[in-house]
C-alpha atoms as one frame of an Amber mdcrd trajectory, in Angstrom:
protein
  -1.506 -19.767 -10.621   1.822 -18.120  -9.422   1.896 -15.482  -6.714   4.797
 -13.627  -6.146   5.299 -10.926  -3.043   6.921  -9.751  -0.164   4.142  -8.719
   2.390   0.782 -10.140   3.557  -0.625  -9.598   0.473   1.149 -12.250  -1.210
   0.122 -14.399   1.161  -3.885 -14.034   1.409  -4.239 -13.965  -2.111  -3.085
 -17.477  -2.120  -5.128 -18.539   0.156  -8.112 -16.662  -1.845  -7.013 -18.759
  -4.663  -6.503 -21.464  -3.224  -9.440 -21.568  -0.582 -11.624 -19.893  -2.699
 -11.646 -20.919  -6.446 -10.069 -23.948  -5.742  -7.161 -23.045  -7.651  -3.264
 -24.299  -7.636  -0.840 -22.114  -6.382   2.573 -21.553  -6.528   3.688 -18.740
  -3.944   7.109 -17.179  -4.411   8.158 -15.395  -1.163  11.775 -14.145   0.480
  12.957 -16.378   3.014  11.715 -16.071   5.997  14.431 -14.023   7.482  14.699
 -11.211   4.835  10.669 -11.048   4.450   9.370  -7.537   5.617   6.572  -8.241
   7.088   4.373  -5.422   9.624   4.837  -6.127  12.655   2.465  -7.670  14.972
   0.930  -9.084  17.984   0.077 -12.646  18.753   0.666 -15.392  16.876  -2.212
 -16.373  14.611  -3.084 -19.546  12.307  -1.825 -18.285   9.204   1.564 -17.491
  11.081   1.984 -20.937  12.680   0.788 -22.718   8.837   3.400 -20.392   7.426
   6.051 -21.275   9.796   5.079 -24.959   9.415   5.397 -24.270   5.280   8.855
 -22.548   5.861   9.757 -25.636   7.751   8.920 -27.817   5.665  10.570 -25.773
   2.832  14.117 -25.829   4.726  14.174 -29.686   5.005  13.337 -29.920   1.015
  15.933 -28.044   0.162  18.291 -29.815   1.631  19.042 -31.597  -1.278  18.791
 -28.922  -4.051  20.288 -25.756  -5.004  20.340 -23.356  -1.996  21.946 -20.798
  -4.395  19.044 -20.120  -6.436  15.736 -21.110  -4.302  13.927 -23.338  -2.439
  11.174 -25.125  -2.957   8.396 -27.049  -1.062   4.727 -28.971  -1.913   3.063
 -29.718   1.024   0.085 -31.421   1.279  -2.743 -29.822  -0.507  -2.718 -27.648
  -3.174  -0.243 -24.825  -2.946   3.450 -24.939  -3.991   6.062 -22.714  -2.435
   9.429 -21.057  -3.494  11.131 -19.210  -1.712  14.076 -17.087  -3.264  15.552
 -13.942  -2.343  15.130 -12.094  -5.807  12.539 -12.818  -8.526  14.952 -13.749
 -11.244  14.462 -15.370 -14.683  15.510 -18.913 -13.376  13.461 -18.220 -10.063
  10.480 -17.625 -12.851  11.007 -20.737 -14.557  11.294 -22.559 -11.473   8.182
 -21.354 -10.559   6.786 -22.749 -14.099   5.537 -19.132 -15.397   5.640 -21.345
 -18.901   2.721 -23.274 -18.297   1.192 -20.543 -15.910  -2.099 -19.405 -16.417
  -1.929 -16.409 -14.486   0.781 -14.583 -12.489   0.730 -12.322  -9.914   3.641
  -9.924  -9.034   2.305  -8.357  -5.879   5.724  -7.134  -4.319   5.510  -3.535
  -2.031   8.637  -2.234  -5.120   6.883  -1.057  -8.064  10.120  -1.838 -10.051
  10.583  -5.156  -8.873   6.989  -5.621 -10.341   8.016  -3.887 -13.703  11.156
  -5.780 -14.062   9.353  -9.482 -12.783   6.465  -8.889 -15.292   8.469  -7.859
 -18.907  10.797 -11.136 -17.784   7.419 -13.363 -17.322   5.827 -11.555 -20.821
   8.779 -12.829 -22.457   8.934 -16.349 -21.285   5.397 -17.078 -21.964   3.557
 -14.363 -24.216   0.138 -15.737 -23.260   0.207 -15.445 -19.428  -2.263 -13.393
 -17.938  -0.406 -11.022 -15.573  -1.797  -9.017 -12.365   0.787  -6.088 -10.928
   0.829  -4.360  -8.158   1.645  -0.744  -8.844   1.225   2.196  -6.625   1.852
   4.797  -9.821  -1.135   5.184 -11.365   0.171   6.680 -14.615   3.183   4.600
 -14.764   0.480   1.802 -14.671  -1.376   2.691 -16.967   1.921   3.078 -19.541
   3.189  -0.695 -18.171  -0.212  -2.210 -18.742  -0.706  -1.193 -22.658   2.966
  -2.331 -22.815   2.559  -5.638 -21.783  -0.721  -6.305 -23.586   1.065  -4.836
 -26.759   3.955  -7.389 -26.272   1.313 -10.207 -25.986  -0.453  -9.199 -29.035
   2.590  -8.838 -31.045   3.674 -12.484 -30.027   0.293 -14.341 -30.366   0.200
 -12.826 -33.523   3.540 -13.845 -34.493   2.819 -17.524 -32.953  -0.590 -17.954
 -35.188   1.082 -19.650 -38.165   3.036 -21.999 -36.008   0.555 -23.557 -33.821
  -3.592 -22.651 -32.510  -2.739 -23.282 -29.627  -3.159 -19.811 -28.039  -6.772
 -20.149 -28.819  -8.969 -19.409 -25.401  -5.432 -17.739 -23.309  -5.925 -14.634
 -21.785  -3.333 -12.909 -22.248  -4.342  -9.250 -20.655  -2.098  -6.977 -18.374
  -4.102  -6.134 -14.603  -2.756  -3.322 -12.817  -4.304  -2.654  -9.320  -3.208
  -1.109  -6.637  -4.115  -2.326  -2.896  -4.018   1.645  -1.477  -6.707   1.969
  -4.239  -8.735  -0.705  -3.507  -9.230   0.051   0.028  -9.137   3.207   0.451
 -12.593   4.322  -0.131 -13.677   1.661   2.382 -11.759   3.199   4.908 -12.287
   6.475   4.490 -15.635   5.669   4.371 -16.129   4.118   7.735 -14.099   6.744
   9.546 -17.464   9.092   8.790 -20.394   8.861  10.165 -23.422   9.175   7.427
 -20.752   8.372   4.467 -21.884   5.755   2.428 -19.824   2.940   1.442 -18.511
   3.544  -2.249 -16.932   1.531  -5.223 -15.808   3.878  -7.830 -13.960   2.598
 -10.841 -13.824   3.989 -14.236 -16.633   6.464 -13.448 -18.987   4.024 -12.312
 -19.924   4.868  -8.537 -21.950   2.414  -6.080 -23.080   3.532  -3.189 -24.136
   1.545   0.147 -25.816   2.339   3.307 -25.486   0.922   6.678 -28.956   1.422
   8.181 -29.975   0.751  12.170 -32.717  -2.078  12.685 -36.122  -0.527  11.931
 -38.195   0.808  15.424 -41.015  -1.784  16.087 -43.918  -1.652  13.523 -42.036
   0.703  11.185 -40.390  -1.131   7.695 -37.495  -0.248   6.695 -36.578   1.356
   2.915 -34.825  -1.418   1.281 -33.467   1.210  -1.253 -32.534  -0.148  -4.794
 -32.149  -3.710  -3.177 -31.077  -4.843   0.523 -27.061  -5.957   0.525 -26.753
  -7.567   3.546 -28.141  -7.968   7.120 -25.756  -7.151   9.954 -24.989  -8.936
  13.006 -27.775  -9.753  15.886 -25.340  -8.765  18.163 -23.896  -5.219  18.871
 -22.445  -4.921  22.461 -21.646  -8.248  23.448 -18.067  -9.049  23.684 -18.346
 -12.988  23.051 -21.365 -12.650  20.367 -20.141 -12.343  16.447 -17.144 -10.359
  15.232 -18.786 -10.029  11.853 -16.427 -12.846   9.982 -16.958 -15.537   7.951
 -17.103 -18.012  11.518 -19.529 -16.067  13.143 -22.456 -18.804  12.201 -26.322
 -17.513  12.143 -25.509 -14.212  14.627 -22.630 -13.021  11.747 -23.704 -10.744
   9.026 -25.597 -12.336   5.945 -24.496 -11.292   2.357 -26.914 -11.196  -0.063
 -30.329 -11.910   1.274 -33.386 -12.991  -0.186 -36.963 -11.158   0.463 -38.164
 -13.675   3.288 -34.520 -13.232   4.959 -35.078  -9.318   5.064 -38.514  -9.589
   6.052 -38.185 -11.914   9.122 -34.667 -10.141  10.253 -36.014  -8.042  13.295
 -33.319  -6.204  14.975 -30.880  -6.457  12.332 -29.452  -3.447  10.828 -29.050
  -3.865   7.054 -26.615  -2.265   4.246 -28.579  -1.353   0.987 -27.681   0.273
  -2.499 -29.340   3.904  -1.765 -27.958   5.590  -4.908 -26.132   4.610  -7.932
 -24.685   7.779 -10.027 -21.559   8.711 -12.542 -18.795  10.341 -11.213 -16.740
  11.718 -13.746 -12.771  11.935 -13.119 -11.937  14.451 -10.577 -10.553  17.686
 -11.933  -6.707  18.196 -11.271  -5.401  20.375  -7.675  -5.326  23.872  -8.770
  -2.241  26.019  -7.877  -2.094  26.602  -4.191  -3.060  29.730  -3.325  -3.072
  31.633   0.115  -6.429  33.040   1.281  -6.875  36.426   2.044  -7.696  35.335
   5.362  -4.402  33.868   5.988  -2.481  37.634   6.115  -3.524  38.287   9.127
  -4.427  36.660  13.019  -7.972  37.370  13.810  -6.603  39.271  17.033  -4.446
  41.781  14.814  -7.752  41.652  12.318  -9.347  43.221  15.199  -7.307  45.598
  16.264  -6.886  46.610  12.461 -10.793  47.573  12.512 -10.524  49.345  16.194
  -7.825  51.538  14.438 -10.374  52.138  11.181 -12.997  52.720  13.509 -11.150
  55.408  15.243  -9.874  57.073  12.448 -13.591  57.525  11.189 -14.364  58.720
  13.956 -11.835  61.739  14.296 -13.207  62.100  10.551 -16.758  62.952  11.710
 -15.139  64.793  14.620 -13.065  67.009  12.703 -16.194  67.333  10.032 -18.603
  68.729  13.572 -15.841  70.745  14.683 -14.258  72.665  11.776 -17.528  72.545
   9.372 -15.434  71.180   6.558 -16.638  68.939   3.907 -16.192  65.500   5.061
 -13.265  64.905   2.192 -11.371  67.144   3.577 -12.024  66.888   7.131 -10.888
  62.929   6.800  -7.618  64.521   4.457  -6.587  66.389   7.047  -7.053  63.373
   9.853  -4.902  61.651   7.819  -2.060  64.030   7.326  -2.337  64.346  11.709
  -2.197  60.464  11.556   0.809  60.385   9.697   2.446  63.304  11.397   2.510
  65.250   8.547   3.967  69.082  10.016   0.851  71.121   9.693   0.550  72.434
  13.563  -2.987  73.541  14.642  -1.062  76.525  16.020  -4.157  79.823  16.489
  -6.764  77.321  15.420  -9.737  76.624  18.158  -9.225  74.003  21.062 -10.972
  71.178  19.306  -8.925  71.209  16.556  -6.006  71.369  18.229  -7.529  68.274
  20.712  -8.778  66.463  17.430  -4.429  66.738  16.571  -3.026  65.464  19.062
  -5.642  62.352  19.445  -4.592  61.642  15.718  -1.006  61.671  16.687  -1.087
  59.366  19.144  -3.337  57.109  17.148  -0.811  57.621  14.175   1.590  55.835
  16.495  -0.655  52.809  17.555  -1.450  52.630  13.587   2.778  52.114  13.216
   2.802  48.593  15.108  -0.406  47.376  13.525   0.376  48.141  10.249   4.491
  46.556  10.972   2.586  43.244  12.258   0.165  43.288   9.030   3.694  43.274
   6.587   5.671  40.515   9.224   2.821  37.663   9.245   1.677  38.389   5.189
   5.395  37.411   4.721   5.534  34.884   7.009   2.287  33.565   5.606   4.092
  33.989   1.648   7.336  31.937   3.383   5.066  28.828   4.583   2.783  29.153
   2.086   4.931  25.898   1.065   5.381  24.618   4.221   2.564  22.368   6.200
  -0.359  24.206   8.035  -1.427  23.612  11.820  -4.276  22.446  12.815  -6.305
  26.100  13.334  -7.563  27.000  16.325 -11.403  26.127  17.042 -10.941  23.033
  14.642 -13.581  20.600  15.605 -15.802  17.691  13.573 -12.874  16.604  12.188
 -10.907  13.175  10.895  -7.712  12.894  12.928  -5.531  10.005  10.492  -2.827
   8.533  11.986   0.382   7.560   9.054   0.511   9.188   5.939   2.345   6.351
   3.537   0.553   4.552   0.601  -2.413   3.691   2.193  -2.560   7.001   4.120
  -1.812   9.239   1.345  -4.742   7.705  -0.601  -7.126   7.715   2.394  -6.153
  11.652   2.446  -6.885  12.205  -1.230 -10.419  10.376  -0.684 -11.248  12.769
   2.291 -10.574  15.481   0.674 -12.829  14.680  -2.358 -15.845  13.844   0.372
 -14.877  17.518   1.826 -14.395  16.327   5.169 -11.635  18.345   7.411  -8.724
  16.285   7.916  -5.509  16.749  10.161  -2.683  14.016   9.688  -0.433  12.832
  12.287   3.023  11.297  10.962   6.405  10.873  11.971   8.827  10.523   9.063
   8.993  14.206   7.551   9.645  12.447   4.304   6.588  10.560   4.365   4.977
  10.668   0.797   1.899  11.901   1.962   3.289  15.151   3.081   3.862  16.630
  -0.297  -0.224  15.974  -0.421  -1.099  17.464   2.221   1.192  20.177   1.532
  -0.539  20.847  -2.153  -4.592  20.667  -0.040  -3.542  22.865   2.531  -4.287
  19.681   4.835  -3.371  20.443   8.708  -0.108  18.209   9.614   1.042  17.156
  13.123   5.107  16.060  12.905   5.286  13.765  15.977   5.465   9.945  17.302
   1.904   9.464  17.997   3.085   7.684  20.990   4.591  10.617  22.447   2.238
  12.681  24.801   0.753  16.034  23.236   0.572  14.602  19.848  -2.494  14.052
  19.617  -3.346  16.833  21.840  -2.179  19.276  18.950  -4.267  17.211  16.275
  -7.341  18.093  18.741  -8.190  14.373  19.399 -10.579  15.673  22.166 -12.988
  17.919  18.972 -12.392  15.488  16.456 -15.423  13.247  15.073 -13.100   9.993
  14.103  -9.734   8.309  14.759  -8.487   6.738  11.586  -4.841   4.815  12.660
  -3.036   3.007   9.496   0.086   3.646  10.137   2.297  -0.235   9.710   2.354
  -0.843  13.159  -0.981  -2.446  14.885   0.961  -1.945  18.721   1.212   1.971
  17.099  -2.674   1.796  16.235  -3.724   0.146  19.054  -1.999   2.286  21.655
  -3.480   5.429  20.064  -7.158   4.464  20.071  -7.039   3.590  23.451  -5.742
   6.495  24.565  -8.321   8.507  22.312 -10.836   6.652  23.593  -9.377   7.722
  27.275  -9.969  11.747  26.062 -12.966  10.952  24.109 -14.791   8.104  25.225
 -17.632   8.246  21.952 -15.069   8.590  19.353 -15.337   7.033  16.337 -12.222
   4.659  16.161 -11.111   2.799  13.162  -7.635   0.608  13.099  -5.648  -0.938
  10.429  -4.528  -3.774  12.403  -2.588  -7.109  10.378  -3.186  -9.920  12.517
  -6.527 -11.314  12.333  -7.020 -13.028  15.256  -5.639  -9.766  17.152  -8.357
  -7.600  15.384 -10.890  -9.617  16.522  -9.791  -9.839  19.969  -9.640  -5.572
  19.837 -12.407  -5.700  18.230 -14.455  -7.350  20.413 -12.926  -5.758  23.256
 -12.949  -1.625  22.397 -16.886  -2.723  21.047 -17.627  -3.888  24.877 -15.979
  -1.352  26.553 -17.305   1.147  24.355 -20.920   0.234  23.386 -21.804   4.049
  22.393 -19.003   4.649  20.149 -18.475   2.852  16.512 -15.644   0.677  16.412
 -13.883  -0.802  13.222 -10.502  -3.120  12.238  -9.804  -3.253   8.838  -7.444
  -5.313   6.990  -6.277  -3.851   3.687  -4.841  -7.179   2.131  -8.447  -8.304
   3.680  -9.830  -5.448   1.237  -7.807  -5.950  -1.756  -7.213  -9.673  -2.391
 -10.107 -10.447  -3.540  -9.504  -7.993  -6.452  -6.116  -9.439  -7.226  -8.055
 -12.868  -6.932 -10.841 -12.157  -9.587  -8.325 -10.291 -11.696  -6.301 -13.550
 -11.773  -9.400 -15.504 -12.644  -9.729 -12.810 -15.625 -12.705 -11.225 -13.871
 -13.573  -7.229 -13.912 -13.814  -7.171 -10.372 -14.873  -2.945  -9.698 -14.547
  -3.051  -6.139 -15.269  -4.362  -2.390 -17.388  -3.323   0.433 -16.554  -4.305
   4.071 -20.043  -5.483   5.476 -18.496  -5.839   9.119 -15.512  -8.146   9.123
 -16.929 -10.057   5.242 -16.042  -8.313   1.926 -19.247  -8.086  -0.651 -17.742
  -7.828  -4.334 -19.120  -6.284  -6.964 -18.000  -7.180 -10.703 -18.646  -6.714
 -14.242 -19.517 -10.189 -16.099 -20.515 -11.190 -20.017 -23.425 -13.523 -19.712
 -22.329 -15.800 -22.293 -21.355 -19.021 -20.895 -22.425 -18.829 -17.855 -24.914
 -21.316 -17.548 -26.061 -19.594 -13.962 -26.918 -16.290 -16.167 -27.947 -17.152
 -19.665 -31.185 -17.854 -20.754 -32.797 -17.106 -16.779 -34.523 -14.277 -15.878
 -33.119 -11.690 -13.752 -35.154 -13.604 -10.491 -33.954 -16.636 -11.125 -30.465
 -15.954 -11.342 -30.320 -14.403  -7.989 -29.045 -17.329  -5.703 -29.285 -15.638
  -1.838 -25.962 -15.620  -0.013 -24.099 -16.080  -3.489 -24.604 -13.060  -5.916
 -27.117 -10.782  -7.442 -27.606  -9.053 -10.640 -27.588  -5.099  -9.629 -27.714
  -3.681 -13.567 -27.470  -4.109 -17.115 -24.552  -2.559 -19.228 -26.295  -1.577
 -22.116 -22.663  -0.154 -23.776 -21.975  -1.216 -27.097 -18.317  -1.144 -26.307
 -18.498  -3.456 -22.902 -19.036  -7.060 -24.568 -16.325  -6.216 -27.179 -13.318
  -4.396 -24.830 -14.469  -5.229 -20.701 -11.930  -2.545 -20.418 -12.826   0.092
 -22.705 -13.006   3.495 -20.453 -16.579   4.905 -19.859 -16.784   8.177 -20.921
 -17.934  10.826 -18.819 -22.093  11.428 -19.337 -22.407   7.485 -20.223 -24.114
   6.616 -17.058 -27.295   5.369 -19.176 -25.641   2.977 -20.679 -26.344   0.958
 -17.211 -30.027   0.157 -16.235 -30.626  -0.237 -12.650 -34.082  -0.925 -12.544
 -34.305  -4.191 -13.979 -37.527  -6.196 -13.582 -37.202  -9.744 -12.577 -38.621
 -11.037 -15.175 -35.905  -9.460 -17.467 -34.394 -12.520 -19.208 -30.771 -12.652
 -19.399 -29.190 -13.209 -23.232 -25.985 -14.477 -24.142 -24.278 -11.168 -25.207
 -25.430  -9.002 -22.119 -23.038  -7.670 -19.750 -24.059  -7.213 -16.224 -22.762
  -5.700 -12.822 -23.324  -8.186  -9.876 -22.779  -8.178  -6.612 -21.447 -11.418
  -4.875 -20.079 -13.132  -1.973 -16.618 -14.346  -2.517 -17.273 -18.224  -2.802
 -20.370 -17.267  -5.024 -17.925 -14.807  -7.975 -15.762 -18.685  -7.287 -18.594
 -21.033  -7.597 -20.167 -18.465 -10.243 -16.915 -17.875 -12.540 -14.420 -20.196
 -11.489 -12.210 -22.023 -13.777 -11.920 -25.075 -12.552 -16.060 -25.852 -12.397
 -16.097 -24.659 -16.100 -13.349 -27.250 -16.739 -15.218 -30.053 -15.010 -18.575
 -28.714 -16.695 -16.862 -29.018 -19.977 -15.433 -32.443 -19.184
């Protein structure tokens, strides 16, 4: 396997490989000078092993080519290159020939393009993962690449068989996609977790431990059990090292039933979502034309003109047409004196008049803030006035801009804090009419103007975890219940804050999130040539959920649907009862198809070779389930 990137990313999807499937990996990074890494806080173990690699690294190269790359191999299994630019000879270095898979996971969606045609045309039959944050230029790339592939195995099929068993196929993920439903989801209270992917929408639950006596709903099937511990600053952080009090993936019946004071996450609902209908033309509301103090005066000024109506109608005896005709031609000042008439009318005149005048200012203000409405109609909104219940998110860059877009679609009121005014988000937030603060979030009255004190969560992902970190605390200082969830890169930091803000703060929900954490395990399965439709965060553990064929997996075919389920490993959630799914894993669903996936299975449902299942598993169990290397030693 060869993984090739510039960020953290790069680097825990080796380790995923590596750690996880067993796999080895050759990591091609920029040297340790030039990489652009986030910044952060502490030093943790991946930092110092990295440091020890680089190291290492420097003294092998002593001896070789310092104009093209260097290379190391410590001990163990991983292999790494470091070069400034992925070039063609950096490429071969890096033996993409004999590659099975490569992975071009760079933060440049042209140094992606540009690293993947090169490794298509050195070896046809590599299976190739990209990193792309254009969706539609994805999409283009990826039946590119898997049309060059064809076009050479086919042209390779009279020379040798060789190619018989590669997978050749084209990946294209994006890391903004893969976690941003997670994190929007946690920054809501009552929003279930969701995986959405091609139309096909799982949903999960956090639930609080059942009262005494009482038994909770397990829902469609019980995901996981949370931590025993909730307050205490030295009890479990939720990770993989938090022994017996951590969460437990995957549970079996007797594990859920003897689990008292547990809180559990279960599959509540599965549905189809189709594909979201395109933003509609921004229009201003009606609303928008006017203040709701000048709205008022507007109606004291109707109010009075009806009034000198009926007045004039009592007085004169006129028909109430023309007694409000003639209140307007006095309102407008019109020249028609009341000169001889009675002493009412004449009154009734002059209190038009004067109102005529108020009406002059009102009506000026009305045609001033309708064009200054028109004028920012393209510009970005405040937050309104009375805004409360709202998600306050801090950075509005990749990740940001797709958290934003996955609010909006959940209908929750958002108002974005960011400093650049070229961000990339903006131009989003400008086209949903989203509330934007322009401002260092560091600076005092920043958050102020996003309303910290009224909103309902704190969602900080901006690249910086001292940024994050120094703006939930001081949310947490003006609302100590806050809901407070941080994008923070250094693991061993997170935990510390996490632990930390969750003692200091029992009453309010508290989350770090990671979102290489979130996404390299679906770079990782991709890789392995796995459908892998999404993660959930159960705490600080990822439960993935993936589409598999059952045939040859010796786990899966021929057991029934009880007996596959190994506890703590994976699951089998549904059956994929699509024609099209064992032929083309990637043929689109098309909207309506939902019942081509059975949810209800009965475990006694045996399992056949051609079936196609979803699953749900822990990361070692998709390894231990579908990993290459225990297939190769199975068939050896």
């Amino acid at each position: 396997m060869v993984v090739a990137g510039d960020d953290a990313l790069a680097h825990r999807l080796a380790a995923e490989l590596r750690g996880v499937y067993g796999e080895q990996v050759t990591l091609v990074v920029p040297p340790a000078h030039r990489s652009v890494r986030p910044p952060v806080v502490g030093r943790t173990r991946a930092t110092a092993l990295f440091d020890r690699v680089s190291a290492a690294v420097n003294r092998a190269a002593g001896n070789g080519d310092p104009a093209t790359a260097r290379t190391s191999e410590p001990p163990g299994a991983e292999r790494v290159l470091e070069a400034a630019e992925l070039t063609e000879a950096v490429l071969a270095e890096a033996s993409v020939e004999r590659a099975a898979a490569l992975a071009l996971v760079y933060d440049d969606d042209e140094t992606n393009i540009r690293a993947a045609l090169t490794a298509r045309r050195l070896n046809p039959r590599i299976r190739l993962v990209l990193r792309l944050y254009n969706r539609r230029l994805g999409h283009h790339i990826e039946a590119l690449l898997d049309q060059a592939s064809a076009l050479a195995a086919a042209g390779a099929d009279g020379a040798d068989d060789g190619g018989e068993g590669f997978d050749a196929s084209t990946t294209v993920l994006s890391d903004a996609d893969t976690a941003a439903p997670a994190l929007a989801a946690t920054a809501v209270a009552g929003t279930s977790k969701v995986v959405q992917t091609d139309g096909l929408m799982l949903r999960a639950v956090e639930r609080p431990p059942p009262a005494p006596g009482e038994v909770a709903d397990p829902g469609l099937c019980t995901l996981a059990l949370l931590s025993t511990t909730a307050s205490d600053p030295a009890g479990a952080d939720g990770s993989e090292s938090s022994g017996t009090q951590g969460p437990r993936l995957l549970p079996d019946e007797e594990a859920v039933a003897a689990a008292t004071g547990r809180g559990t996450v279960v599959l509540e609902n599965v549905s189809y979502s189709g594909p979201s209908s395109p933003p509609g033309r921004s229009v201003v509301p009606f609303g928008s034309l006017m203040s709701r103090r000048l709205r008022w005066s507007f109606a004291g000024l109707v109010a009075c003109v009806v009034g000198l109506a009926v007045a004039s109608m009592l007085v004169t005896g006129d028909h109430p047409l023309r007694a409000t005709y003639l209140t307007l031609l006095d309102l407008f000042g019109i020249n028609d004196p009341a000169i001889g008439r009675p002493m009412g009318e004449q009154v009734l005149q002059l209190f038009s008049g004067l109102i005529g005048l108020l009406l002059l200012p009102v009506l000026l203000a009305t045609v001033l803030e309708a064009l200054g409405t028109f004028r920012s109609g393209s510009a970005l909104r405040r937050p309104p006035r009375g805004l409360s219940g709202h998600v306050v998110l801090l950075g509005v860059g990749k990740i940001g801009t797709r958290v934003l877009a996955r609010l909006r679609e959940l209908h929750i009121p958002v108002v974005c804090v960011e400093a650049d005014p070229e961000a990339r988000g903006l131009a989003l937030a400008r086209r949903l009419r989203v509330p934007v603060v322009l401002g260092d979030v560091t600076q005092e009255g920043v958050l102020e103007a996003a309303k910290i004190h009224r909103a309902h969560a704190l969602l900080a992902l901006t690249s910086a975890d001292t940024t994050n970190l120094e703006a939930a605390l001081y949310a947490r200082t003006v609302r100590p219940d806050l809901r407070v969830v941080l994008r923070l890169y250094d693991d061993d930091f997170a935990t510390a804050v996490y632990r930390t803000l969750r003692a200091a703060h029992p009453g309010a929900l508290t989350r770090s999130r990671s979102v290489s954490h979130l996404a390299a395990p679906a770079f990782a399965g991709a890789m392995m040539g796995r459908q892998i439709l999404g993660a959930i965060p159960v705490e600080r553990r990822v439960l993935l959920f993936a589409a598999v064929d059952v045939g040859g997996h010796a786990q899966l075919e021929g057991r029934t649907v009880g007996e596959a389920f190994r506890a703590g490993a994976w699951r089998v959630l549904a059956l994929d009862t699509d024609p099209r799914a064992a032929s083309s894993p990637r043929a689109p669903r098309a909207p309506g198809s939902s019942s081509g996936l059975v949810w209800d299975l009965p475990s006694t449902y045996v399992l056949r070779g051609e079936d196609r299942v979803v699953l749900a598993a822990t990361r070692r169990g998709l390894a231990e389930l579908l990993g290459r290397r225990s297939r190769e030693r199975a068939g050896a």
